[in-house]
C-alpha atoms as an extended CHARMM CRD file, in Angstrom:
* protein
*
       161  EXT
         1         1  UNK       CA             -6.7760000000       16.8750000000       -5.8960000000  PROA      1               0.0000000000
         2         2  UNK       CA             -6.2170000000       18.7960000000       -2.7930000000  PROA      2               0.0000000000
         3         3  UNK       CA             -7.9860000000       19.1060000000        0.4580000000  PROA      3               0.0000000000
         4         4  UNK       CA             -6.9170000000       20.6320000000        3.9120000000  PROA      4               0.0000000000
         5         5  UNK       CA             -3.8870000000       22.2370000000        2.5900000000  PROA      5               0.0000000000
         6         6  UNK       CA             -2.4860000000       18.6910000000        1.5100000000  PROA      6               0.0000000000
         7         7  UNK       CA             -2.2490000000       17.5740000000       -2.6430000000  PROA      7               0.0000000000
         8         8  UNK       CA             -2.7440000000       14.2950000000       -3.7730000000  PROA      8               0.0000000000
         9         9  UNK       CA             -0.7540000000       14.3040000000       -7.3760000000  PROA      9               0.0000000000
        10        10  UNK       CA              0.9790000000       11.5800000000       -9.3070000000  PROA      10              0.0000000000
        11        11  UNK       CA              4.6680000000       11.1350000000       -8.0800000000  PROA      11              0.0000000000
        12        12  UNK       CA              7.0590000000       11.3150000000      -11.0760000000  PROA      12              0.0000000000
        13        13  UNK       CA             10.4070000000       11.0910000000       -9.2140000000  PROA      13              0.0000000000
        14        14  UNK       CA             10.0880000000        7.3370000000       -7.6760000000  PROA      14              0.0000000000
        15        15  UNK       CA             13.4740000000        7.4760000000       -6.0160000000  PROA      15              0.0000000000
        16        16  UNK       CA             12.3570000000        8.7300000000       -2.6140000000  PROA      16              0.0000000000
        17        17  UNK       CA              9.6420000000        6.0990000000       -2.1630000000  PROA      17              0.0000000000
        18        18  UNK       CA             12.0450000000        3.0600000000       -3.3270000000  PROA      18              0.0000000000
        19        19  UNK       CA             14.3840000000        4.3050000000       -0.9120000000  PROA      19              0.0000000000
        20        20  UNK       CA             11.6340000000        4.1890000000        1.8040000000  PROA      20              0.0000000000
        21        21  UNK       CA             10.0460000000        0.6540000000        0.5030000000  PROA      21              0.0000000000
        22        22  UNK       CA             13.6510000000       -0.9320000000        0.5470000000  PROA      22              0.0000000000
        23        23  UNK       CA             13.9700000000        0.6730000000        3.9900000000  PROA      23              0.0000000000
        24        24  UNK       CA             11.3580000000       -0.6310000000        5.3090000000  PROA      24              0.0000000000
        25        25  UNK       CA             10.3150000000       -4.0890000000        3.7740000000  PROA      25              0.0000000000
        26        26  UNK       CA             13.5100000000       -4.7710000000        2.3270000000  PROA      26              0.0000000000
        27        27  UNK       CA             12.7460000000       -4.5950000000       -1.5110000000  PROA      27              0.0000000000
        28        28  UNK       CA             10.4910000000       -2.3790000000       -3.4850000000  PROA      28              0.0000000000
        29        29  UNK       CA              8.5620000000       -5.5670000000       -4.6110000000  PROA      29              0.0000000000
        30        30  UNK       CA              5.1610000000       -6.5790000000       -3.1560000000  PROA      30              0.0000000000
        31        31  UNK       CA              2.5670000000       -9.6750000000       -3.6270000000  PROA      31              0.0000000000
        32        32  UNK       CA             -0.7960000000       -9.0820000000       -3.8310000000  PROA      32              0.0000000000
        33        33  UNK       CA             -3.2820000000      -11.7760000000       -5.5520000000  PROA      33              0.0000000000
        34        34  UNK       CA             -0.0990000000      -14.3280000000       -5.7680000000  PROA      34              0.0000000000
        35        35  UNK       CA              1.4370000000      -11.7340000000       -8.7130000000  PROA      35              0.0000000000
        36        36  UNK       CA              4.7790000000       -9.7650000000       -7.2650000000  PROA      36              0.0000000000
        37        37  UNK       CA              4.6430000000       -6.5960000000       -8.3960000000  PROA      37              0.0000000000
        38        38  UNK       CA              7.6210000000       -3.9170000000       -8.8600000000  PROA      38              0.0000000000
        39        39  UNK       CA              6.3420000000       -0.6430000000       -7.2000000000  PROA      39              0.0000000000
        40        40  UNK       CA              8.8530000000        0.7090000000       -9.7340000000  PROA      40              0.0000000000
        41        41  UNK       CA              6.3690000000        0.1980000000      -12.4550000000  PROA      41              0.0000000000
        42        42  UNK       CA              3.1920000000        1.1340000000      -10.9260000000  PROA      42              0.0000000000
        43        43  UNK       CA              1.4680000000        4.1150000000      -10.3110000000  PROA      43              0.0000000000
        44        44  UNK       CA              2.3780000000        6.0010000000       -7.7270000000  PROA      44              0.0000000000
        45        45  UNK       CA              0.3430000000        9.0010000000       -6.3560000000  PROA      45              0.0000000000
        46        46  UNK       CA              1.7420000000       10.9200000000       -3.1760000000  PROA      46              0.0000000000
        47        47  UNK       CA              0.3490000000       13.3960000000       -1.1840000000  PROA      47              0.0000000000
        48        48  UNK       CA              2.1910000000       16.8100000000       -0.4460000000  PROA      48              0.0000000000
        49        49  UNK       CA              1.8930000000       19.2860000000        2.3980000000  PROA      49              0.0000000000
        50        50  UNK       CA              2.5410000000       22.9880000000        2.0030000000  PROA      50              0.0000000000
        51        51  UNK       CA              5.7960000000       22.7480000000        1.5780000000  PROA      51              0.0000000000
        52        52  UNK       CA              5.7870000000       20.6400000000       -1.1000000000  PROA      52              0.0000000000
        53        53  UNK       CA              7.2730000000       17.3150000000        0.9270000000  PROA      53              0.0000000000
        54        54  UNK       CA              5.5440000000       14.0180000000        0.2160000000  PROA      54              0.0000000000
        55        55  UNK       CA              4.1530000000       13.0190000000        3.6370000000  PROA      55              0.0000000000
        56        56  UNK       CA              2.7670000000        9.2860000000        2.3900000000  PROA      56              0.0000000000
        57        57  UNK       CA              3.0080000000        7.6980000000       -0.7000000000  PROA      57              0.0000000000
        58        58  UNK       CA              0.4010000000        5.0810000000       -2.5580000000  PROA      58              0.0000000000
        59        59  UNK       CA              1.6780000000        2.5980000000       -5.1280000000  PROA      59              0.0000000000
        60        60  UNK       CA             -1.2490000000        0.7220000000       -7.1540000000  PROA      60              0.0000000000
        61        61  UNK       CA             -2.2550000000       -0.8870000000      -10.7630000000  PROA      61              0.0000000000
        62        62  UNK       CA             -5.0400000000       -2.2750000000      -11.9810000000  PROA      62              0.0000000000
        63        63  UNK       CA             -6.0020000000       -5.7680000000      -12.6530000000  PROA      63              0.0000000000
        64        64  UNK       CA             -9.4550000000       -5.9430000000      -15.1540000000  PROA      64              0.0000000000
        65        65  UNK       CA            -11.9170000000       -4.0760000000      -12.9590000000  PROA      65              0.0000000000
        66        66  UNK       CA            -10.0230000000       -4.1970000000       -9.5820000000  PROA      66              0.0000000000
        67        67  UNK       CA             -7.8000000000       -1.8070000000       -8.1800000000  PROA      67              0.0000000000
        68        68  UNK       CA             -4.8640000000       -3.8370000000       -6.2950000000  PROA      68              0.0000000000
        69        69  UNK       CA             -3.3400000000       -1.3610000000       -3.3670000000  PROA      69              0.0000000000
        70        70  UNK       CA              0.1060000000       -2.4600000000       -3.7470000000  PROA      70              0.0000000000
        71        71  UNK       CA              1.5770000000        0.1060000000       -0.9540000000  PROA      71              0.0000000000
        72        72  UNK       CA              0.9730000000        2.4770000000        1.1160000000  PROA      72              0.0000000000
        73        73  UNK       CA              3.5180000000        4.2310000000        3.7970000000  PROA      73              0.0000000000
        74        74  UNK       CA              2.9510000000        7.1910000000        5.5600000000  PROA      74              0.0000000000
        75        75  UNK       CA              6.5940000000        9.2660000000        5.8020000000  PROA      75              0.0000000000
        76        76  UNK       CA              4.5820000000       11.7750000000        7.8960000000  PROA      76              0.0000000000
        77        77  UNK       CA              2.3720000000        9.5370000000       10.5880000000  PROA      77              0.0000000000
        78        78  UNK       CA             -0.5600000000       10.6970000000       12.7230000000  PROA      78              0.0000000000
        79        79  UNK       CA             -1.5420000000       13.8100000000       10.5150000000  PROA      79              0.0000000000
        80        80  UNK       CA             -4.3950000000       12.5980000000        8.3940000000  PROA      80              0.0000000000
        81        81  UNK       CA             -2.2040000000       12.5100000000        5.1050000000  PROA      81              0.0000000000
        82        82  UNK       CA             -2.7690000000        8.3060000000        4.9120000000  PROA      82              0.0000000000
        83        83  UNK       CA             -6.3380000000        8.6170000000        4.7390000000  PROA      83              0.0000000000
        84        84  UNK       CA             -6.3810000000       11.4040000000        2.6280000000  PROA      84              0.0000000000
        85        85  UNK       CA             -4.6210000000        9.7520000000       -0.1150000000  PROA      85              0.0000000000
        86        86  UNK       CA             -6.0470000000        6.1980000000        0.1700000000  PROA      86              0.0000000000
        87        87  UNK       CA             -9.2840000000        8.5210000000       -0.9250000000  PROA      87              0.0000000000
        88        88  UNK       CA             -7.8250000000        9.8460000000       -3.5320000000  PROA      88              0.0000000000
        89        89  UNK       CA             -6.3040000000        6.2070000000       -4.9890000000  PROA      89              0.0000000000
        90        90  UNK       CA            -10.3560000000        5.2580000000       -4.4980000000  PROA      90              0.0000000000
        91        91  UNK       CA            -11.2750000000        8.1270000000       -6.7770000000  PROA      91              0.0000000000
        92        92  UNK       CA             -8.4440000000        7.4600000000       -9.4840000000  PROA      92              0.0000000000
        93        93  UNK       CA             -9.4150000000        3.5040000000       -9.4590000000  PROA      93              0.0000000000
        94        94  UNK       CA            -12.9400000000        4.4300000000       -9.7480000000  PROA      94              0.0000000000
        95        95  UNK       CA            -12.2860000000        6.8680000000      -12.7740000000  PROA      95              0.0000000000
        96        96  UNK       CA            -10.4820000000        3.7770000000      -14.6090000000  PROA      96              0.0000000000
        97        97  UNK       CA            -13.5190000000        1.7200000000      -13.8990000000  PROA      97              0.0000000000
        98        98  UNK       CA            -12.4750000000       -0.5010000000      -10.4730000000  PROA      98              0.0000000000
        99        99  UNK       CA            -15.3770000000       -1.9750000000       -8.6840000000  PROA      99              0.0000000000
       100       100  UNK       CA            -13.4850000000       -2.7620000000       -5.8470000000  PROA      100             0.0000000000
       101       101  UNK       CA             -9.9340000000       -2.1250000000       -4.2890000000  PROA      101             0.0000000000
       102       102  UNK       CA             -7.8340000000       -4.6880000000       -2.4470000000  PROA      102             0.0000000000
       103       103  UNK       CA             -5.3240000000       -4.5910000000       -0.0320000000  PROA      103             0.0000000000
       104       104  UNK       CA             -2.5640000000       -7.2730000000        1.5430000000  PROA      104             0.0000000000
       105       105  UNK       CA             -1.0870000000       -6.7800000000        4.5530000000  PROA      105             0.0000000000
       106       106  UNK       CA              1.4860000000       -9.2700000000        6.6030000000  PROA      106             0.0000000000
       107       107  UNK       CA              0.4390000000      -11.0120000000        9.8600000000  PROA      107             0.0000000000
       108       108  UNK       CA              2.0050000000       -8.9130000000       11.8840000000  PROA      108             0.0000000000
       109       109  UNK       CA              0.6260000000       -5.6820000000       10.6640000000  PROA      109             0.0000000000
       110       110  UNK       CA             -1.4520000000       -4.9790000000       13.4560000000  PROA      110             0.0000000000
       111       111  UNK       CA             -1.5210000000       -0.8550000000       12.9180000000  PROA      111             0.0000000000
       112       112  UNK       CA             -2.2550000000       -1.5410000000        9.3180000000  PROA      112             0.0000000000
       113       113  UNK       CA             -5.1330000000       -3.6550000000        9.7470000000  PROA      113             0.0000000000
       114       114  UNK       CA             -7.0780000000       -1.0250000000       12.4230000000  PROA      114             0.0000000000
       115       115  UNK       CA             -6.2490000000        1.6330000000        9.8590000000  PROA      115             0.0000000000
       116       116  UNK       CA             -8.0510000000       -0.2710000000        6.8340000000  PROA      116             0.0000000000
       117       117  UNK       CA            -10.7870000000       -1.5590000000        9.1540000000  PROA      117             0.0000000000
       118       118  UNK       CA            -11.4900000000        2.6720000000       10.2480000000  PROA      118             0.0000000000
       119       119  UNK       CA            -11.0210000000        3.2640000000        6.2440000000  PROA      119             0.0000000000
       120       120  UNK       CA            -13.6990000000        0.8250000000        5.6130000000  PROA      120             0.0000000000
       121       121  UNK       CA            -12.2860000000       -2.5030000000        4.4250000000  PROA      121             0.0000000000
       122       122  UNK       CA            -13.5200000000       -5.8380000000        5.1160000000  PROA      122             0.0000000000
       123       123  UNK       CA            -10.9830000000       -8.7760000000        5.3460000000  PROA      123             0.0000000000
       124       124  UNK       CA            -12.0250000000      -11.1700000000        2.3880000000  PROA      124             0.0000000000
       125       125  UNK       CA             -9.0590000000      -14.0200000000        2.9730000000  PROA      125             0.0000000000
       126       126  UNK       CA             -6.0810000000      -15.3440000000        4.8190000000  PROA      126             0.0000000000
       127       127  UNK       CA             -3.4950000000      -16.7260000000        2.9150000000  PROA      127             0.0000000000
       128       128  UNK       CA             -1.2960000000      -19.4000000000        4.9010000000  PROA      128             0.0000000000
       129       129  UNK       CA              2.6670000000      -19.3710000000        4.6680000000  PROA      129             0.0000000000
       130       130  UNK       CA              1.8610000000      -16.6690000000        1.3180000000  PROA      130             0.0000000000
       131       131  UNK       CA              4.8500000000      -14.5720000000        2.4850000000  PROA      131             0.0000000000
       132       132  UNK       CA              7.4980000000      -17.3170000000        2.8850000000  PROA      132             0.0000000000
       133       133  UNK       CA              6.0170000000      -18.3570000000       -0.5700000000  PROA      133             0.0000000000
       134       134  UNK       CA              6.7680000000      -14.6620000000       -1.1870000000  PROA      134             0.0000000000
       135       135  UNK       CA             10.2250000000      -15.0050000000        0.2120000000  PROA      135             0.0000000000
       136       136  UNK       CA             11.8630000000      -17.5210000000       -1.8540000000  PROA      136             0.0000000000
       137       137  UNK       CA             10.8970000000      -15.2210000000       -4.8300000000  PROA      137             0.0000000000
       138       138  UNK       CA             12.1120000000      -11.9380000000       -3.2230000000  PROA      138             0.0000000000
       139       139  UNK       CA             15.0010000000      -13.5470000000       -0.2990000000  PROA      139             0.0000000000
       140       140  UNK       CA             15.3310000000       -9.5910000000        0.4730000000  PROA      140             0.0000000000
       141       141  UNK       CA             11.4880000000       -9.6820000000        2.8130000000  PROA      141             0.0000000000
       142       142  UNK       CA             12.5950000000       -9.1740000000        5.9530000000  PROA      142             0.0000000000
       143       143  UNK       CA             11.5810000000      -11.8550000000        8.4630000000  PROA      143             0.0000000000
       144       144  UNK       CA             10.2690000000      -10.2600000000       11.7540000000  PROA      144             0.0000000000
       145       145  UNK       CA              8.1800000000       -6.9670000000       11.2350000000  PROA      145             0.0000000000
       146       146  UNK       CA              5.9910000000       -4.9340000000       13.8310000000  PROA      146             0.0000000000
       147       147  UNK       CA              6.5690000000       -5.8300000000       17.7500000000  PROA      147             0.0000000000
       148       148  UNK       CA              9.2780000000       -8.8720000000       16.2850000000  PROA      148             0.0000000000
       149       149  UNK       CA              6.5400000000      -10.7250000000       14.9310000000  PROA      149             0.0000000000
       150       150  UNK       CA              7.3930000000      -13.6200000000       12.4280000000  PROA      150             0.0000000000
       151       151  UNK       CA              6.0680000000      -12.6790000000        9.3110000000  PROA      151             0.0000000000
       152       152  UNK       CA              4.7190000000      -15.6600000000        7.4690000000  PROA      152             0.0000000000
       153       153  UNK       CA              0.8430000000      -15.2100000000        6.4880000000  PROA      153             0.0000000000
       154       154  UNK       CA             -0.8140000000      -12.5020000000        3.7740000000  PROA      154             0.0000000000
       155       155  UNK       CA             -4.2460000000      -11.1340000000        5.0950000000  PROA      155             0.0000000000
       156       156  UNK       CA             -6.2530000000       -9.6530000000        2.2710000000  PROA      156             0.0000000000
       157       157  UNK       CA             -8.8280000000       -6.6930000000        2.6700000000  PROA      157             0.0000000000
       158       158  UNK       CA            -11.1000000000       -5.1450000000       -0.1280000000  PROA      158             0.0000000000
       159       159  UNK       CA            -13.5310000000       -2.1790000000       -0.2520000000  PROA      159             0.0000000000
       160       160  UNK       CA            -16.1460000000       -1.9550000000       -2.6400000000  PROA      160             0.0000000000
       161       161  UNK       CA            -15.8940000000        0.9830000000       -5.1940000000  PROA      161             0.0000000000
């Protein structure tokens, strides 16, 4: 898939993203739907500029008919490439037969939550305390996230396919 210049493929060489995830969150691991999942293990589609260079990279399995957005981080923010390949994880759930995608973001993730809102998500739950559940499975989650917010609460988004 390909669109503006940019290319949305499958991402064979997962050490780049890991390095970013662990970078960034603290472990490569995420919780969506009370399952932790190892981004390791999941798909992973990226999207490339000219040059080749991943600019934002989309980790994501399914789970029966529901497509389960485990991550997705933007290397490359402000240029598009986010949306870009959150449309092409859309298309790839709906060709394995998702009816809906879903999303978790922390409490603090303010940014995140206006970028799924413009993408077209709709917040379906809150889930109290879900992260320091999360925590004492994974003690790596870092503890203060955007603007030193305490991260303690899971906020879950889905989009109809």
């Amino acid at each position: 898939m390909s669109g503006g210049g940019l290319t949305i493929k499958a991402v064979e060489d997962k050490s780049a993203f890991l390095t970013v995830m662990l970078a960034s969150w603290g472990s490569h691991s995420m919780m969506i739907d009370f399952t932790v999942y190892d981004c390791a293990e999941l798909d992973l589609l990226g999207i490339a500029g000219q040059d080749g260079a991943f600019m934002a990279y989309a980790s994501w399995t399914m789970h029966d008919d529901v497509a389960l957005l485990c991550a997705l981080h933007s290397v490359a923010p402000g240029q598009g490439a986010a949306v870009q390949l959150l449309e092409g994880v859309k298309a790839a759930a709906r060709a394995r037969g998702a009816i809906k995608l879903k999303a978790m973001l922390t409490n603090d993730n303010m940014p995140g939550m206006t970028f799924y809102q413009k993408c077209g998500f709709r917040f379906s739950r809150l889930h109290m305390e879900a992260i320091d559940h999360f925590r004492s499975v994974v003690p790596t989650i870092v503890r203060t996230g955007y603007m030193d917010i305490e991260i303690h609460d899971a906020l879950e988004l889905e989009i109809a396919l």
